[in-house]
mmCIF file of the C-alpha atoms, coordinates in Angstrom:
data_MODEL
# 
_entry.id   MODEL 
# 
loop_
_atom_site.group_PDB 
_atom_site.id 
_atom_site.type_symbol 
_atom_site.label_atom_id 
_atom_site.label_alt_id 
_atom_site.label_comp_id 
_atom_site.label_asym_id 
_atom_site.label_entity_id 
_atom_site.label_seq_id 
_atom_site.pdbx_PDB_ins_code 
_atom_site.Cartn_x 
_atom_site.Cartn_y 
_atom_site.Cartn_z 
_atom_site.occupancy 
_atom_site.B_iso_or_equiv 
_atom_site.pdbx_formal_charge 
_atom_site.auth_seq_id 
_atom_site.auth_comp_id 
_atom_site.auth_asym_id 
_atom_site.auth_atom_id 
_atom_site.pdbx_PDB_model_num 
ATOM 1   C CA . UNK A 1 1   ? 131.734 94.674  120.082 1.00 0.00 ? 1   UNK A CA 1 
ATOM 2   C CA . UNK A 1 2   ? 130.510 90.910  120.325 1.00 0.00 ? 2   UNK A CA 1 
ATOM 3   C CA . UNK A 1 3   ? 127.887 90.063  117.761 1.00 0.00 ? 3   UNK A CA 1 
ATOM 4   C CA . UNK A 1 4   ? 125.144 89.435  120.447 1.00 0.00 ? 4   UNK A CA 1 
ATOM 5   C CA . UNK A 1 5   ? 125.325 93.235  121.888 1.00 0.00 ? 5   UNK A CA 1 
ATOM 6   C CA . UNK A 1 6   ? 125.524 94.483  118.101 1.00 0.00 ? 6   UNK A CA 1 
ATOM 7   C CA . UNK A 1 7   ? 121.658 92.123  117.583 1.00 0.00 ? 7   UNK A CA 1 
ATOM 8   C CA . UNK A 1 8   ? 120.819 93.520  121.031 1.00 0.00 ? 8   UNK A CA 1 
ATOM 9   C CA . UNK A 1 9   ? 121.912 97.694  119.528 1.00 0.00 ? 9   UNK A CA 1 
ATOM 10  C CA . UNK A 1 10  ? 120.215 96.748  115.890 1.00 0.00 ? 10  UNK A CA 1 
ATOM 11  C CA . UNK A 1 11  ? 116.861 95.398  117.870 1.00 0.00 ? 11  UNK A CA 1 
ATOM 12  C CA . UNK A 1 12  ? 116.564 98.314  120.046 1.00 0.00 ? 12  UNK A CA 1 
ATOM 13  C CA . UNK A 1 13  ? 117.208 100.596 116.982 1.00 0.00 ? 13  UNK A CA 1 
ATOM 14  C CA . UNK A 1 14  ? 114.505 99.327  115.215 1.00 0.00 ? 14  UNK A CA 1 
ATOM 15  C CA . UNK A 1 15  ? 112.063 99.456  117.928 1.00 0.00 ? 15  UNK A CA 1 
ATOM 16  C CA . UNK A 1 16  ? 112.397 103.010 118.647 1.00 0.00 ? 16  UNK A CA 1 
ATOM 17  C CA . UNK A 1 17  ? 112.386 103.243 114.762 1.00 0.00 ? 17  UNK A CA 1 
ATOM 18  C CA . UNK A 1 18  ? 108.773 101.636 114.895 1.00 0.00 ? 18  UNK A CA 1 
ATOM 19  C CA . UNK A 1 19  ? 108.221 103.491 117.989 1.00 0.00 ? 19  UNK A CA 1 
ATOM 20  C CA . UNK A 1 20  ? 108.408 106.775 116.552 1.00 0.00 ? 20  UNK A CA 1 
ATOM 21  C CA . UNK A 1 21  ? 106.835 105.913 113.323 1.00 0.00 ? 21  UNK A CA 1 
ATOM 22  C CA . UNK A 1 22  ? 103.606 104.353 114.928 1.00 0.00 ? 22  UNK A CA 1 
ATOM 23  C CA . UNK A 1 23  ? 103.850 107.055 118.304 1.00 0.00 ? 23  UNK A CA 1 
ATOM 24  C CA . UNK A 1 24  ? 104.964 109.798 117.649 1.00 0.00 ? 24  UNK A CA 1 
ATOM 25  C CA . UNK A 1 25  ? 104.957 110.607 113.919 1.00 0.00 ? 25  UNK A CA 1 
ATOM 26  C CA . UNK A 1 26  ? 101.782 108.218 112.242 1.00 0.00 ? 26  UNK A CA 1 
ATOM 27  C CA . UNK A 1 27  ? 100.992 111.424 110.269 1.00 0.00 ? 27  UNK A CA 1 
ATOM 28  C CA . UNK A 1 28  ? 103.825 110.645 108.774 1.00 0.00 ? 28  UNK A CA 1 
ATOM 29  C CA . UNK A 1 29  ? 102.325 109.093 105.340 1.00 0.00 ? 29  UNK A CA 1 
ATOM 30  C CA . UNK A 1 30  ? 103.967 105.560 103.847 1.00 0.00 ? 30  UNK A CA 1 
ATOM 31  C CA . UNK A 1 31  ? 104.012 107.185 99.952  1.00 0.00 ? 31  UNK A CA 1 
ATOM 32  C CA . UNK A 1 32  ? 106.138 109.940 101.617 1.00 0.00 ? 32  UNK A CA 1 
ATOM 33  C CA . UNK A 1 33  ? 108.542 107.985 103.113 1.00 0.00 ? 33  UNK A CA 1 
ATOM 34  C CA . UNK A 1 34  ? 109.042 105.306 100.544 1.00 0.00 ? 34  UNK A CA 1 
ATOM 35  C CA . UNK A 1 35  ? 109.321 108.642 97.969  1.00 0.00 ? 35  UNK A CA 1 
ATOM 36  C CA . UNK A 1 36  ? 111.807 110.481 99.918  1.00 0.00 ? 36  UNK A CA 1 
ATOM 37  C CA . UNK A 1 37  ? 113.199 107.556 101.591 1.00 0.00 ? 37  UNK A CA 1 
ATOM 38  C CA . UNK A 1 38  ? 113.016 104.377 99.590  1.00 0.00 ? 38  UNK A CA 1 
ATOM 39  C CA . UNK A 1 39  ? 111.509 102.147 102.212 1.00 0.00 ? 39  UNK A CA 1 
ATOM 40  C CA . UNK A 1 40  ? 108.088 102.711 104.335 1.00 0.00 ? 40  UNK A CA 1 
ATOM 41  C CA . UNK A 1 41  ? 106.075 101.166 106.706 1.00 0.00 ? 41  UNK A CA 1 
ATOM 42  C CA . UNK A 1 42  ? 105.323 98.314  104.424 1.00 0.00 ? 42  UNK A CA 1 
ATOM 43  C CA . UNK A 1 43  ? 108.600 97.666  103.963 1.00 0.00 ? 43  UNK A CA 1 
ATOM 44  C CA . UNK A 1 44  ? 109.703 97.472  107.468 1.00 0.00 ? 44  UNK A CA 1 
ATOM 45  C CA . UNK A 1 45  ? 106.773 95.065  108.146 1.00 0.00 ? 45  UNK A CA 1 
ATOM 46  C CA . UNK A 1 46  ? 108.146 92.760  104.621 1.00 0.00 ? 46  UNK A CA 1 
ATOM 47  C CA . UNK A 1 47  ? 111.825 92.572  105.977 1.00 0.00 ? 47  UNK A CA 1 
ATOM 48  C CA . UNK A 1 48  ? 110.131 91.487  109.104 1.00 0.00 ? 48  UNK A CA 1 
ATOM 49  C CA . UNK A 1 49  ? 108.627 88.804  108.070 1.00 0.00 ? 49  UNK A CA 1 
ATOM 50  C CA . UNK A 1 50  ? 111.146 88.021  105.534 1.00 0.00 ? 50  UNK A CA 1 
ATOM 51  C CA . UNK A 1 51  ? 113.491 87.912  108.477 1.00 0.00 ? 51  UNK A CA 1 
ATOM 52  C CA . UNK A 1 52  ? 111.182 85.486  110.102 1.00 0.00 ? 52  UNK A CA 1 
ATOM 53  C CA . UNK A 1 53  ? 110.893 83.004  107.463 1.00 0.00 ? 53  UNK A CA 1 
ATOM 54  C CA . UNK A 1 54  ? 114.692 82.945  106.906 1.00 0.00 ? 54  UNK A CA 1 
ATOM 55  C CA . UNK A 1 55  ? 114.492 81.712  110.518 1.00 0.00 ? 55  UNK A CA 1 
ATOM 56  C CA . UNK A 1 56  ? 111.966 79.076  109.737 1.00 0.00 ? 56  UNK A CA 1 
ATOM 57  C CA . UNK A 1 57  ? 109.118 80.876  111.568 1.00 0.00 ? 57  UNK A CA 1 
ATOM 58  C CA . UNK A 1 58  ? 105.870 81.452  109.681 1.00 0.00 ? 58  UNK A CA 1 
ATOM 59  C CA . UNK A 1 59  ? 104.036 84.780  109.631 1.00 0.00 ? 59  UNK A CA 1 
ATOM 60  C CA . UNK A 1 60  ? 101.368 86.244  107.355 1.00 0.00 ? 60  UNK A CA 1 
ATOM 61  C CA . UNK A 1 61  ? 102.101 90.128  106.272 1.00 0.00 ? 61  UNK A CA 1 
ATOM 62  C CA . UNK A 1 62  ? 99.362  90.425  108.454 1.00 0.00 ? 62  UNK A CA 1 
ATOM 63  C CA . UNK A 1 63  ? 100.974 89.554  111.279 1.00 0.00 ? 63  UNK A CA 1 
ATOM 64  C CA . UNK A 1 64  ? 104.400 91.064  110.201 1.00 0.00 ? 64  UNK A CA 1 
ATOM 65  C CA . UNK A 1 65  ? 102.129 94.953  109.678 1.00 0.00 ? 65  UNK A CA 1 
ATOM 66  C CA . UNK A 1 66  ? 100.438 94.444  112.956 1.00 0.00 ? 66  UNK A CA 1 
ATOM 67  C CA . UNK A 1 67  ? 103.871 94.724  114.789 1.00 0.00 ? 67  UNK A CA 1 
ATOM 68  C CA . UNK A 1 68  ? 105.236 97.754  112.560 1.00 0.00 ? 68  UNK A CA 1 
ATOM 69  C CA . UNK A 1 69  ? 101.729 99.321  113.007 1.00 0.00 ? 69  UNK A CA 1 
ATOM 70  C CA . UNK A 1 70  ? 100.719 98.060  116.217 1.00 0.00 ? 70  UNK A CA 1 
ATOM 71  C CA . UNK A 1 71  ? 97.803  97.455  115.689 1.00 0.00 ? 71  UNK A CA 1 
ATOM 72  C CA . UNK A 1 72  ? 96.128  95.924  112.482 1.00 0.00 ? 72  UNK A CA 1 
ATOM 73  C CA . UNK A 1 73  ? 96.731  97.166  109.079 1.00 0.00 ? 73  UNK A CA 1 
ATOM 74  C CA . UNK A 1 74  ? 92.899  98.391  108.058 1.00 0.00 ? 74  UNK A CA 1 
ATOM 75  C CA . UNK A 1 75  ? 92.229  100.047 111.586 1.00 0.00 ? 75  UNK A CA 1 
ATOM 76  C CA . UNK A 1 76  ? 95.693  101.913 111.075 1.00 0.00 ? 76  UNK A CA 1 
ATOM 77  C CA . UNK A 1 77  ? 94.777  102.922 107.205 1.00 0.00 ? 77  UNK A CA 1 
ATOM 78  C CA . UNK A 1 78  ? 91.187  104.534 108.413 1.00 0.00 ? 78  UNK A CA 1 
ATOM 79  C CA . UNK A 1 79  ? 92.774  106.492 111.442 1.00 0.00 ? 79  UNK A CA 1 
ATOM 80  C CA . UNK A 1 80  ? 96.081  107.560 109.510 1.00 0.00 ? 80  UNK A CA 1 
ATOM 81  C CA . UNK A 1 81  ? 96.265  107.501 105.728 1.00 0.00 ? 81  UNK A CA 1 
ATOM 82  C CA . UNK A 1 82  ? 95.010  110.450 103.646 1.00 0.00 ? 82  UNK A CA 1 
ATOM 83  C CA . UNK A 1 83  ? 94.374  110.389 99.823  1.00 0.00 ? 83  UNK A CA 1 
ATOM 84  C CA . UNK A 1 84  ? 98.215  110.981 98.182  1.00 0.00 ? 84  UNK A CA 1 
ATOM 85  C CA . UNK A 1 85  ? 97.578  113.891 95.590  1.00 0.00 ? 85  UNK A CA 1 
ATOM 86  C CA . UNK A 1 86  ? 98.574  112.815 91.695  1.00 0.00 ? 86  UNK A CA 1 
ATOM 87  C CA . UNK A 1 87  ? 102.348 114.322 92.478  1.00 0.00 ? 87  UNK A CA 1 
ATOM 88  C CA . UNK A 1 88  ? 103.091 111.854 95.103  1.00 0.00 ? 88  UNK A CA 1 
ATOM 89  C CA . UNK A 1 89  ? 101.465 108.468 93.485  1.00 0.00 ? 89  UNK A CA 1 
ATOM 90  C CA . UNK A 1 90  ? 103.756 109.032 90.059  1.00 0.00 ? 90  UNK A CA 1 
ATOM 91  C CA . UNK A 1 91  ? 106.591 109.983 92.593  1.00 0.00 ? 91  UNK A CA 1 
ATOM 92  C CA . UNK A 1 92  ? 105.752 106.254 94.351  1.00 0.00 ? 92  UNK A CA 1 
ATOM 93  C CA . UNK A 1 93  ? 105.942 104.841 91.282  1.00 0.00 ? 93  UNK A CA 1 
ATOM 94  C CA . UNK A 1 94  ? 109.446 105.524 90.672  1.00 0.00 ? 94  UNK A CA 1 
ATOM 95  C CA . UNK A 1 95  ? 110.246 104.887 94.402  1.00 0.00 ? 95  UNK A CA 1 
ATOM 96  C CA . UNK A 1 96  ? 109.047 102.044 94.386  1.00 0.00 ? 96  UNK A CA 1 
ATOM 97  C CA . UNK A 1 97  ? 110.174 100.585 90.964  1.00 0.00 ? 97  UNK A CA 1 
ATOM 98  C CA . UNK A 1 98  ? 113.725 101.701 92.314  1.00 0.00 ? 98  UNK A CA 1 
ATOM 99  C CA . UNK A 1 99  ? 113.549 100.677 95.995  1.00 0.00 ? 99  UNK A CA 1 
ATOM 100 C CA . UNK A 1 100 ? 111.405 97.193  95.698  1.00 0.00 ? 100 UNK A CA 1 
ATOM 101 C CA . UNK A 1 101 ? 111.126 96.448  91.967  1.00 0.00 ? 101 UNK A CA 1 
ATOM 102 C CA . UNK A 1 102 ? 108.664 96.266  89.692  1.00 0.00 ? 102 UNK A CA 1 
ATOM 103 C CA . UNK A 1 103 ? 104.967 96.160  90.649  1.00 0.00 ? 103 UNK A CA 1 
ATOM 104 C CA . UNK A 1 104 ? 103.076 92.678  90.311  1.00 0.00 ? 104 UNK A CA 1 
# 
């Protein structure tokens, strides 16, 4: 396989990845994925824009969440999120100390 169809695979991948994360599962919550997963939302939209300014091309984590979550970050918070019980939050820390590092 020629490294332009492999981009071309890897790009369609990851938007039916976003796809189903924003369509068809967004009850799906962030601290569940990054605890059982290692990576979330969040995450998707950081390597996105991390991607982006490795290319050169500026974008705010704004920007970079509005195209994981399709639509802004806030608006998809108050229609999705729910309050993560005590459990899950010391589970994310640990996830997340593993996955991204430490927090800042």
């Amino acid at each position: 396989m020629d490294d332009a169809t492999r981009t071309e695979l890897e790009a369609a991948a990851f938007r039916e990845l976003v796809h189903h994360l924003m369509v068809k599962r967004p009850e799906v919550q962030n601290i569940d994925l990054m605890n059982l997963g290692g990576f979330c939302r969040n995450c998707l939209s950081r390597w996105y824009q991390e991607a982006a300014a490795a290319r050169g091309i500026a974008m705010t984590k704004e920007e970079s969440r509005e195209i994981v979550y399709g639509m802004p970050y806030a608006d998809w918070v108050a229609q999705h999120q729910t309050e993560a019980s005590p459990e899950q939050k010391a589970a994310f820390e640990v996830a997340y100390t593993e996955n991204v590092g430490p927090r800042e």
